[in-house]
C-alpha positions as CSV (number, residue, x, y, z in Angstrom):
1,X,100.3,-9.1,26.3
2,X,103.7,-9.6,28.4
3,X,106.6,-7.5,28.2
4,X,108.3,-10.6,26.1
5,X,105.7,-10.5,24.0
6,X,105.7,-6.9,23.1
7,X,109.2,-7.3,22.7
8,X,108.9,-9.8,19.9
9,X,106.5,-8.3,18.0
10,X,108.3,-4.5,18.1
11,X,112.1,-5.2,18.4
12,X,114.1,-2.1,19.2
13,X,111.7,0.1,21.3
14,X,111.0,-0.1,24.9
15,X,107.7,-2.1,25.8
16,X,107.1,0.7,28.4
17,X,106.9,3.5,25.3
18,X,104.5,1.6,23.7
19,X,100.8,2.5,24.2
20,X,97.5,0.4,23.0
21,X,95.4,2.2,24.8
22,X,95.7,4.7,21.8
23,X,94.4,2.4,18.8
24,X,91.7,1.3,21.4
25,X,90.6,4.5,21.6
26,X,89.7,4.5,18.0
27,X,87.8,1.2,17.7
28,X,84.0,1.9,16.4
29,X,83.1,-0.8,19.4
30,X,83.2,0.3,22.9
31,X,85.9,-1.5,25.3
32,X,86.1,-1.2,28.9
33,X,89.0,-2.6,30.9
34,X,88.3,-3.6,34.4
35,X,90.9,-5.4,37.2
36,X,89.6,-8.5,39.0
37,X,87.2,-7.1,41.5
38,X,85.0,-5.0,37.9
39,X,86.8,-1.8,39.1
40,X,86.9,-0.1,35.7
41,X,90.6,1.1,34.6
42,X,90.1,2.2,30.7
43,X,86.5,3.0,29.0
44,X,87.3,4.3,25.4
45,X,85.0,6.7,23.6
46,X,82.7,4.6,22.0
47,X,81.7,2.8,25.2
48,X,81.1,6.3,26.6
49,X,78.7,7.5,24.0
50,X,77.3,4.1,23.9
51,X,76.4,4.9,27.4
52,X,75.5,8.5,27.8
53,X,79.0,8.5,30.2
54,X,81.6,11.3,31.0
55,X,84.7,8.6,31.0
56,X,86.4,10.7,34.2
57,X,83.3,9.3,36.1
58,X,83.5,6.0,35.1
59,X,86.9,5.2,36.1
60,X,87.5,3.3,39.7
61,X,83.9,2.6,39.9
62,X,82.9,-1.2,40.0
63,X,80.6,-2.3,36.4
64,X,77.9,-3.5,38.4
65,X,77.6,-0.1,40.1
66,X,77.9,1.9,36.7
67,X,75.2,-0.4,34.6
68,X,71.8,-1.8,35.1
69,X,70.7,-5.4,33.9
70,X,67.9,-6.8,32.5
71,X,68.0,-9.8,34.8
72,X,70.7,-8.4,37.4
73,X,73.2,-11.0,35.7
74,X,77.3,-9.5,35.2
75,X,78.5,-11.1,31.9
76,X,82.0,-9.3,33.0
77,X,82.1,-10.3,36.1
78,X,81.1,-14.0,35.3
79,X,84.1,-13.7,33.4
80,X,86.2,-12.5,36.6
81,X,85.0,-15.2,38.0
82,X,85.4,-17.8,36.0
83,X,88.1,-17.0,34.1
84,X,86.4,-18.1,31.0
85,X,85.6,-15.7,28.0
86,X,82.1,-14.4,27.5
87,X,81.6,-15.0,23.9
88,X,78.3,-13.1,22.0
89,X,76.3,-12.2,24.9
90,X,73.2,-10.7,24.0
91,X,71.4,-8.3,26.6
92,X,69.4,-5.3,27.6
93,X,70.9,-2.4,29.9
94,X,69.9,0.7,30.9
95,X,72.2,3.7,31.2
96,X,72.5,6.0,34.4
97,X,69.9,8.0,32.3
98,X,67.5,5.5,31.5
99,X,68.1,5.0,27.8
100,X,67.5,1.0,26.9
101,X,70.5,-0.1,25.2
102,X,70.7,-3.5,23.4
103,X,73.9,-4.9,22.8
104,X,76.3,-8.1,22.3
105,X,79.4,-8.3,24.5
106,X,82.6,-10.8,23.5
107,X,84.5,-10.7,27.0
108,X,88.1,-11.9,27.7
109,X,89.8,-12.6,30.4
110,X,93.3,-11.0,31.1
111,X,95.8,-13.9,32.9
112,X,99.0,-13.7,34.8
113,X,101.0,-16.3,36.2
114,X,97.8,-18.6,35.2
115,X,95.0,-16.6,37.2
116,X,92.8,-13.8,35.5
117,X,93.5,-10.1,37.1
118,X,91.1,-8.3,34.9
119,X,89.3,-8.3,31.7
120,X,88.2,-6.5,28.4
121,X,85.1,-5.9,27.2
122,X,84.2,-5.1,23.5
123,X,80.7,-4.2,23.2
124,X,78.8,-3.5,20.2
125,X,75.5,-1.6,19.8
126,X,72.9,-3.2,17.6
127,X,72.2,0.5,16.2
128,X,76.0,0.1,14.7
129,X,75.5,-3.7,13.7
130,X,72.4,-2.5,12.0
131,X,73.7,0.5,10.2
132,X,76.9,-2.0,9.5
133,X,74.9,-4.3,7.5
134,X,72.8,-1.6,5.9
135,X,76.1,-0.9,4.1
136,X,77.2,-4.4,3.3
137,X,74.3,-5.1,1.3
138,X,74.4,-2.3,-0.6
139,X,76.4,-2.3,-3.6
140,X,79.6,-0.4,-3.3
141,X,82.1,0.4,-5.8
142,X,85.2,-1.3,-6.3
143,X,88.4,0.5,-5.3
144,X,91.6,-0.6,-7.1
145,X,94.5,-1.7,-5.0
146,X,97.9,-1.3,-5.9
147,X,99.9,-4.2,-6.7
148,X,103.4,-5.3,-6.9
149,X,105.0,-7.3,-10.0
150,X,101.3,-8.4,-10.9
151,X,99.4,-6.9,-13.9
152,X,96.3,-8.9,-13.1
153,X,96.1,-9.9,-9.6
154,X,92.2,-10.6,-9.2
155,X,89.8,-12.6,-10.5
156,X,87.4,-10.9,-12.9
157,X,84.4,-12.0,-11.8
158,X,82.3,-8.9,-11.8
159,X,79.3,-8.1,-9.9
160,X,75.9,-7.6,-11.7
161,X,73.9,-4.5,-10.4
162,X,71.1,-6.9,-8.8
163,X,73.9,-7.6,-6.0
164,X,74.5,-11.5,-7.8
165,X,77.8,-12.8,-9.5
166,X,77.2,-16.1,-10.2
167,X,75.4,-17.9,-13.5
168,X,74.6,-21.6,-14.2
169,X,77.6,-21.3,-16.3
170,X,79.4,-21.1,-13.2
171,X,78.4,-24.1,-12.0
172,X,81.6,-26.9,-12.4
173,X,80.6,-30.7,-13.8
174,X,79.0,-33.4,-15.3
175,X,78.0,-35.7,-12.5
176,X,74.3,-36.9,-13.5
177,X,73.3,-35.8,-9.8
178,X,74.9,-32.3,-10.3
179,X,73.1,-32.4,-13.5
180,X,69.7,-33.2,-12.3
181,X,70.2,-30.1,-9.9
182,X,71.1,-27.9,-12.4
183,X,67.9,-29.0,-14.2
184,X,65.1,-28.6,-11.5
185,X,67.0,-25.3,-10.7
186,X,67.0,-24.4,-14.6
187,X,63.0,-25.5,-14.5
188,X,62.0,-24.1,-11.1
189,X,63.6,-20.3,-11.5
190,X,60.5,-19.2,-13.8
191,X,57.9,-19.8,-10.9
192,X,56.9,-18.1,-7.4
193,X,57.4,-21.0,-5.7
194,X,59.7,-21.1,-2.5
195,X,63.0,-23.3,-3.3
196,X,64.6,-25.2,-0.5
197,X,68.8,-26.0,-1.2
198,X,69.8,-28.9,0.7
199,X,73.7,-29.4,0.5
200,X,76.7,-29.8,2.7
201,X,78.9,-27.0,3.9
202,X,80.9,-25.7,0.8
203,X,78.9,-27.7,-2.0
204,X,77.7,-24.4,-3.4
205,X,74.4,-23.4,-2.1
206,X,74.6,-19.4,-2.5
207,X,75.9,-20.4,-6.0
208,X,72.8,-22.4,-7.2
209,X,70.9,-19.5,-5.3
210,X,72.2,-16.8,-7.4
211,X,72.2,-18.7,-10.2
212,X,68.4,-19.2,-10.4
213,X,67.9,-15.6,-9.3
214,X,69.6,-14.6,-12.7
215,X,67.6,-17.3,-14.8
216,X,64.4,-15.8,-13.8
217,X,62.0,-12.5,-15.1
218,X,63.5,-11.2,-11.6
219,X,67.0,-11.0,-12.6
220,X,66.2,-7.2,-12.8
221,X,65.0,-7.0,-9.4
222,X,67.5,-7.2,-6.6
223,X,68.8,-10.3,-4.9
224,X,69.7,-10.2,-1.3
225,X,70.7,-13.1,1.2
226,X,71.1,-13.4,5.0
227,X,73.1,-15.8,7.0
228,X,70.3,-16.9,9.8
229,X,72.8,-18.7,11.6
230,X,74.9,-15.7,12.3
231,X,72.5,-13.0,13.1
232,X,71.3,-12.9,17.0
233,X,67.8,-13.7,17.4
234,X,67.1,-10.2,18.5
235,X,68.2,-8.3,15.8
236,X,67.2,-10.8,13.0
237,X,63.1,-9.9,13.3
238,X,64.0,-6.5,12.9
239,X,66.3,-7.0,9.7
240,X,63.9,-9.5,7.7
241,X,60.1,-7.7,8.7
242,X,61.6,-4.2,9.5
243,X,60.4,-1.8,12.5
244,X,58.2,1.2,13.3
245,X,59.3,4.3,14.9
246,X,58.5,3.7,18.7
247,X,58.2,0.3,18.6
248,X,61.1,0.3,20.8
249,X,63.8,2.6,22.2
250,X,65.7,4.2,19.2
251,X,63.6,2.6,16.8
252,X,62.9,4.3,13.6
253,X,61.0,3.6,10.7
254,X,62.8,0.9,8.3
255,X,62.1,-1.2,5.6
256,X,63.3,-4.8,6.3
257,X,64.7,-7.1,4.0
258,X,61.5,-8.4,2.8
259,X,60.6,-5.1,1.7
260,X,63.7,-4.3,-0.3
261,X,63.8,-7.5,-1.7
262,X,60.5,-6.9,-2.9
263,X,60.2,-8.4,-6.9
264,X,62.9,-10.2,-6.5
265,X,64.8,-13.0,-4.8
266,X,65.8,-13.3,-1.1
267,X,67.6,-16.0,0.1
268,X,67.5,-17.5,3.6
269,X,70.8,-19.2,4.6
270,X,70.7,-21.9,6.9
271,X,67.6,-22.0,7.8
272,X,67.1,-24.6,10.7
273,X,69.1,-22.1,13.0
274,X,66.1,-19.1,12.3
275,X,64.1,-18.9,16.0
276,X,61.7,-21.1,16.1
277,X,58.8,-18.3,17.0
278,X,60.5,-16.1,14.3
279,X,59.6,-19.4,11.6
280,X,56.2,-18.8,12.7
281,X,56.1,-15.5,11.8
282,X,58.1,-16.5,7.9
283,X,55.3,-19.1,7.8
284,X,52.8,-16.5,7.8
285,X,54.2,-14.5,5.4
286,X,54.8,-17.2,3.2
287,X,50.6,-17.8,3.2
288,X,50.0,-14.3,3.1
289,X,52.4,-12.6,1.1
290,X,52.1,-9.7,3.6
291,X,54.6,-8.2,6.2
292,X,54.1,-6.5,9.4
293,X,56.9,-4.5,11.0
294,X,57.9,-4.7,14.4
295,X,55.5,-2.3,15.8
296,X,53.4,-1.4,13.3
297,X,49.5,-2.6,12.7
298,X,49.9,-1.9,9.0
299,X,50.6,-4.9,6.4
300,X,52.4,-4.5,3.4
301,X,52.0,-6.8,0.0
302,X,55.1,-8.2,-0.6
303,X,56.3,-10.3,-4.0
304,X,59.4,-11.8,-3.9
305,X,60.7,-15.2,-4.5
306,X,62.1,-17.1,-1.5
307,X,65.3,-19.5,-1.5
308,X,66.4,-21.0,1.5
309,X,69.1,-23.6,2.0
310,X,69.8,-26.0,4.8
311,X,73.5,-28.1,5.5
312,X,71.8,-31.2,7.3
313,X,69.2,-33.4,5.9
314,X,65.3,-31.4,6.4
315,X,64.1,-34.7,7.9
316,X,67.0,-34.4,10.1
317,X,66.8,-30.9,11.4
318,X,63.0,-31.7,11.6
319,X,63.7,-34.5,14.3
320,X,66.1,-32.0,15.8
321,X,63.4,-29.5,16.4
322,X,65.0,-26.6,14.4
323,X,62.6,-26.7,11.7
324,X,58.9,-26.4,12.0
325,X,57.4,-29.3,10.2
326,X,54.6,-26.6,8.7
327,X,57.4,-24.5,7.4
328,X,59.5,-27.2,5.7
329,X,56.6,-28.5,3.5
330,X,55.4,-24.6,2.7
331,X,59.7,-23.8,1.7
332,X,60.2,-27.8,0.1
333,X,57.9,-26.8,-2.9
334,X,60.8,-27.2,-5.1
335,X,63.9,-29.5,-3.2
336,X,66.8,-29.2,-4.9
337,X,70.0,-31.8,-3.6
338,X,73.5,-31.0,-4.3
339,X,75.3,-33.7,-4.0
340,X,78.9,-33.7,-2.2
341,X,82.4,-33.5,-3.9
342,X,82.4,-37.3,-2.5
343,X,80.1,-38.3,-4.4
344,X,81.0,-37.1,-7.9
345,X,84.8,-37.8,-7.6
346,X,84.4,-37.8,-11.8
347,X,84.3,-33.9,-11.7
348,X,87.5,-33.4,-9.8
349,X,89.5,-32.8,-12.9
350,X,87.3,-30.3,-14.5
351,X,87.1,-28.2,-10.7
352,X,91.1,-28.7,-10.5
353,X,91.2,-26.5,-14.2
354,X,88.9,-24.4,-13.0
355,X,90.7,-23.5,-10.2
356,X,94.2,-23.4,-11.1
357,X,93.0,-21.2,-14.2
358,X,91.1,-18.6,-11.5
359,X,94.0,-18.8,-9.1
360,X,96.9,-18.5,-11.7
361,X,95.1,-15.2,-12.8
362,X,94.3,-14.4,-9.0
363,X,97.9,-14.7,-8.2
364,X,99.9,-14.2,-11.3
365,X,101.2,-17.7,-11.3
366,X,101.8,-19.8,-14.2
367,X,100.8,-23.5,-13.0
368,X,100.0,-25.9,-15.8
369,X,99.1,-28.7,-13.5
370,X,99.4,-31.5,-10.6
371,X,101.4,-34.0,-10.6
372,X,100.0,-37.4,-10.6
373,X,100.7,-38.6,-7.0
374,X,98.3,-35.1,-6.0
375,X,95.6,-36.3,-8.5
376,X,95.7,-39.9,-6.9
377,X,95.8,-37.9,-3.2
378,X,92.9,-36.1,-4.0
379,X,90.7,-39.0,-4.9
380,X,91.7,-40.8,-2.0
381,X,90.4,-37.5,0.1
382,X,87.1,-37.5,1.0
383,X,86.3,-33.7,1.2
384,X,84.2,-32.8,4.3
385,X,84.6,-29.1,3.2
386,X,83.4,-30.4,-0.3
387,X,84.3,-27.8,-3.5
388,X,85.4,-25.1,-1.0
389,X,87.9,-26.9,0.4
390,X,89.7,-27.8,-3.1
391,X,89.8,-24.5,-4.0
392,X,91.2,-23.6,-0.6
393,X,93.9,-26.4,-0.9
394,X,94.7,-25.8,-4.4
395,X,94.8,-21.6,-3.3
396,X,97.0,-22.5,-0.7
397,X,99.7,-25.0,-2.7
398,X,99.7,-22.8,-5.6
399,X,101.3,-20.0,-2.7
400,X,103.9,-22.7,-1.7
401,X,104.8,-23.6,-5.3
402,X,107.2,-20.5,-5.9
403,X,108.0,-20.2,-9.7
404,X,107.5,-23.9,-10.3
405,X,104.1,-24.7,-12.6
406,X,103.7,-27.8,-11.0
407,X,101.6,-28.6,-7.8
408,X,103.5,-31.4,-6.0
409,X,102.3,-33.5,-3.1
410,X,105.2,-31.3,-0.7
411,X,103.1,-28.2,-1.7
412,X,100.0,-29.2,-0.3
413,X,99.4,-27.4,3.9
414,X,100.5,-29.8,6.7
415,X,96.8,-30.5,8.2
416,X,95.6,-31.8,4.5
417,X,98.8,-34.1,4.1
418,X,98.8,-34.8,7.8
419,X,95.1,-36.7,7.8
420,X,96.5,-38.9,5.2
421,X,99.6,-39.5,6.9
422,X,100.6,-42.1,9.8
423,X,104.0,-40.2,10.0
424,X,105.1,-36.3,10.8
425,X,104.6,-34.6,7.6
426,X,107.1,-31.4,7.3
427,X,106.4,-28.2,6.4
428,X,107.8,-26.8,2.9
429,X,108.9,-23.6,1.5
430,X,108.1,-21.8,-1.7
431,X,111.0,-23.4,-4.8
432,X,113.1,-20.7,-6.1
433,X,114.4,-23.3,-8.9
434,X,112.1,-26.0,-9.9
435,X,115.2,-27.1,-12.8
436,X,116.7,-29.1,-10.8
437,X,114.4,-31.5,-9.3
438,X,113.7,-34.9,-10.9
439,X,110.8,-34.6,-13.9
440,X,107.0,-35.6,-12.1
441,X,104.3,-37.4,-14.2
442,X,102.4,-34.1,-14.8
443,X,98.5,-34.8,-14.9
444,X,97.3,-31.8,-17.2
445,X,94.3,-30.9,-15.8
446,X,92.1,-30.3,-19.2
447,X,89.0,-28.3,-19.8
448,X,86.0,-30.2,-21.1
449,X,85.0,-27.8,-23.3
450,X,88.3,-27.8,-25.3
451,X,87.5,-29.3,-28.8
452,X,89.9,-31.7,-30.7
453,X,89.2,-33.7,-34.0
454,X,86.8,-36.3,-33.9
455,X,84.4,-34.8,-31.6
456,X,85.5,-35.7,-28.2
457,X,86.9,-33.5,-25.4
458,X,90.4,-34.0,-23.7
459,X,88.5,-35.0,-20.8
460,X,87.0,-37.8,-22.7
461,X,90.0,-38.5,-24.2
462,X,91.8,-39.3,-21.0
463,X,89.6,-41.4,-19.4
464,X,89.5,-43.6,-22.6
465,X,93.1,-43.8,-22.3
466,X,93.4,-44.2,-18.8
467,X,90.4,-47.4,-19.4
468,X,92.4,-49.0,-21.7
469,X,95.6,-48.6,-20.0
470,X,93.8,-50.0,-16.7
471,X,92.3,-53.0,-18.9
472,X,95.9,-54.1,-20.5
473,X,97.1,-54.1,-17.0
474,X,94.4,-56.3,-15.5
475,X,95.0,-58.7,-18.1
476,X,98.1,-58.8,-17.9
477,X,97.8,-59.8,-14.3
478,X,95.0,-61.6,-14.8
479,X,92.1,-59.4,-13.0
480,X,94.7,-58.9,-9.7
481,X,93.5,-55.5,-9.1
482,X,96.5,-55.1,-6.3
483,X,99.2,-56.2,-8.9
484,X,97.5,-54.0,-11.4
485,X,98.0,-51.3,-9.4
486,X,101.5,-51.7,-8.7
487,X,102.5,-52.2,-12.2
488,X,100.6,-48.3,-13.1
489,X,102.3,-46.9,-9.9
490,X,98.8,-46.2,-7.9
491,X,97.4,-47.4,-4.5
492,X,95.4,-50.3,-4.6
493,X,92.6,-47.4,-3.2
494,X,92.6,-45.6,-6.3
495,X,92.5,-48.6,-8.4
496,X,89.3,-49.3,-7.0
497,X,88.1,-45.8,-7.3
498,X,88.8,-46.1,-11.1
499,X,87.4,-49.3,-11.5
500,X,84.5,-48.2,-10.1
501,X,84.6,-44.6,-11.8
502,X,84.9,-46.8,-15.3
503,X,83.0,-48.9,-14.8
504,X,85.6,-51.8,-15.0
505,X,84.8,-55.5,-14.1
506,X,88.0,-57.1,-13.1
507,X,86.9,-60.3,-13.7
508,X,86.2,-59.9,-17.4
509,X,90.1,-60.2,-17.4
510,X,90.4,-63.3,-15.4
């Protein structure tokens, strides 16, 4: 960071008075600073502990002098050399003392005038990564925050004791696909066999997951789930089977995550990036219901129910050769599909009410709706991020949308307008008087399970009325679907949509 730099962030006080080195030296991970030749400058604590170092003695002494690899390669001076960063390394060193020390290193060059003259390494130990996760999935108590000007600001969703919050009554929509999810989830929770959860990023795997967990006899027992995808492969055997003391330096004896998820439910998140030998060893436990840890000759029954999910197609990943054929049909006893937000367009309104209910609590706003040019916007959109992203979109407008209780299309970020956009799309500010702006045709965004005479929902209601008003336009025009459109005030896009949504045949009005 450049005097200018420093300058900007801390106005008023002199660049040279101000010190990182300090807060560095109170960073759990160890960092090392070295010029461009690997001459260490700066080694903080942690990195000296780490290493069984006395810092003095590190200090104008070249990295490749201080440390020795397990195959003689330098990620830091790679990076020298390069001028690239060294993102997750994963390695074995030794110390000066001996000690094996396994370890992921994140590496960054430092530039000036466009050429790196040093870098900074941040180091973590897998002992702390390890210990790190050990209290992540235990259940902590929640400590209030204090808030300003809101009585309410978070959502209460609580969580249950067996580490879950999530029910099928959580689950959003009618889409008959959604549907026949929920259903083979509702069926399949009662039974031992494995569950495989095949759905796009965001379509709500880990809530489908959770959700059968606490339909089973197992909701007493705890749930627990693991990201493979962002666990390194060395440290991922060790956390799933557990180790033995001596199995390798620094090992102790610890029960892995098939042990403590033992009568209940563990859930294995993308599961195409697990190692392939490490599938093998899953596949085995799968036939044998017994687990070995690293290190240890003794097996241990296990019972526990195993959900994984996957966010490509299985025959896909399959092809790819990040599943094991054997594994996918012993997992795929039970394939459950949820389908994308694409694909059930029909459930945006009940998500949107969903949402703007959770967020309006959340944030302590008070928005009754989106106008009609959003609604129209957002079934144009075809969701890559699926449910996720329309919560995230609807999170972030509702933050732009001040005291007004209307979400407009100039409340919606810049990158979401801007893929629908040929032109520059500006950014907007939070309204401070929403009176004065010209009225909006407000689409209320109605629960489906709010009641009114004659046994129908609102939901139902408005698309009965939003039929009819489609079919007096099309015969009015005479089935033109384009000149439909523009007599309602929608793009001849969402016409289609509708008419296909409906279930409208525009030349029955021809």
């Amino acid at each position: 960071m450049d005097r200018p730099e420093i300058s900007r962030l801390f106005p008023g006080f002199d660049p040279d008075n101000i010190s990182f080195l300090k807060a560095l030296s109170q960073f759990h991970e160890g960092i090392t600073i070295v010029d461009k030749r690997g001459i260490v400058l700066y080694m903080n604590k942690a990195q000296a502990v780490m290493d069984d170092f006395v810092i003095k003695d590190t200090l104008g002494k070249k990295v490749t002098r201080l440390y020795r690899l397990d195959k003689g390669y330098s990620p830091t001076m790679d990076c020298l050399k390069t001028g690239k960063a060294v993102k997750n390394f994963t390695c074995y060193y030794r110390t000066h003392l001996g000690r094996v020390v396994n370890s992921i290193h994140n590496i960054y060059p430092i530039t000036a005038d466009g050429r790196a003259i040093g870098a900074i390494c941040y180091i973590s130990d897998y002992r702390n990564i390890e210990h790190s996760f050990d209290l992540v999935m235990k259940p902590q108590p929640s400590h209030p925050v204090s808030t300003y000007g809101v009585s309410h600001p978070f959502d209460k969703m609580p969580s249950n004791k067996n580490g879950t919050r999530f029910s099928f009554s959580d689950i959003i929509g009618k889409d008959p696909d959604l549907q026949r999810a929920i259903k083979a989830a509702r069926l399949s929770s009662d039974s031992i066999s494995p569950i495989l959860i095949y759905g796009k990023t965001g379509t709500g795997k880990e809530l489908f997951a959770q959700a059968i967990h606490n339909q089973s006899p197992r909701s007493r027992h705890p749930y627990l789930a693991i990201n493979c995808a962002t666990i390194p492969e060395t440290l991922l055997e060790g956390m799933l089977f557990g180790t033995s003391a001596g199995a390798f330096t620094g090992a102790i004896d610890k029960a892995g995550l098939f042990e403590r998820a033992a009568g209940g439910t563990l859930l294995l998140d993308e599961i195409n990036s697990m190692p392939i030998d490490l599938q093998a060893k899953l596949l085995r436990f799968l036939q044998e219901r017994k687990v070995r840890r690293i290190g240890s000759m003794k097996e241990i029954d296990v019972d526990l129910k195993i959900i994984s999910s996957i966010n490509v197609a299985p025959r896909q990943a399959i092809a790819a050769g990040t599943l094991r054929t054997d594994l996918f049909y012993r997992l795929a006893v039970v394939v459950i599909h949820i389908p994308p937000l694409a694909d059930r367009k029909g459930d945006l309104s009940l998500l949107i009410s969903h949402f703007l209910e959770r967020k309006n609590r959340q944030m302590g706003k008070h928005v009754i709706g989106i106008s009609m040019g959003v609604m129209e916007f957002f079934e144009r959109h075809d969701w890559a991020g699926n449910v996720r992203e329309l919560e995230h979109v609807i999170e972030g407008a509702m933050n732009l949308v001040g005291t007004g209780t209307v979400i407009e299309m100039r409340h919606l970020s810049v990158p979401f307008q801007a893929a629908h956009s040929d032109g520059p799309v500006d950014p907007v500010f939070p309204d401070s008087d929403t009176g004065s702006r010209a009225p909006v045709n407000v689409f209320f965004s109605p629960s489906s399970e709010t009641p009114v005479p004659g046994g129908k929902s609102l939901a139902e209601i408005k698309m009965a009325y939003e039929a009819a008003t489609i079919a007096a336009a099309l015969r009015a025009t005479r089935g033109n679907a384009a000149r439909a459109a523009r007599r309602l005030g929608i793009s001849p896009q969402s016409m289609n949509y509708k008419l296909r949504r409906l279930q409208i045949n525009r030349k029955d009005y021809i």
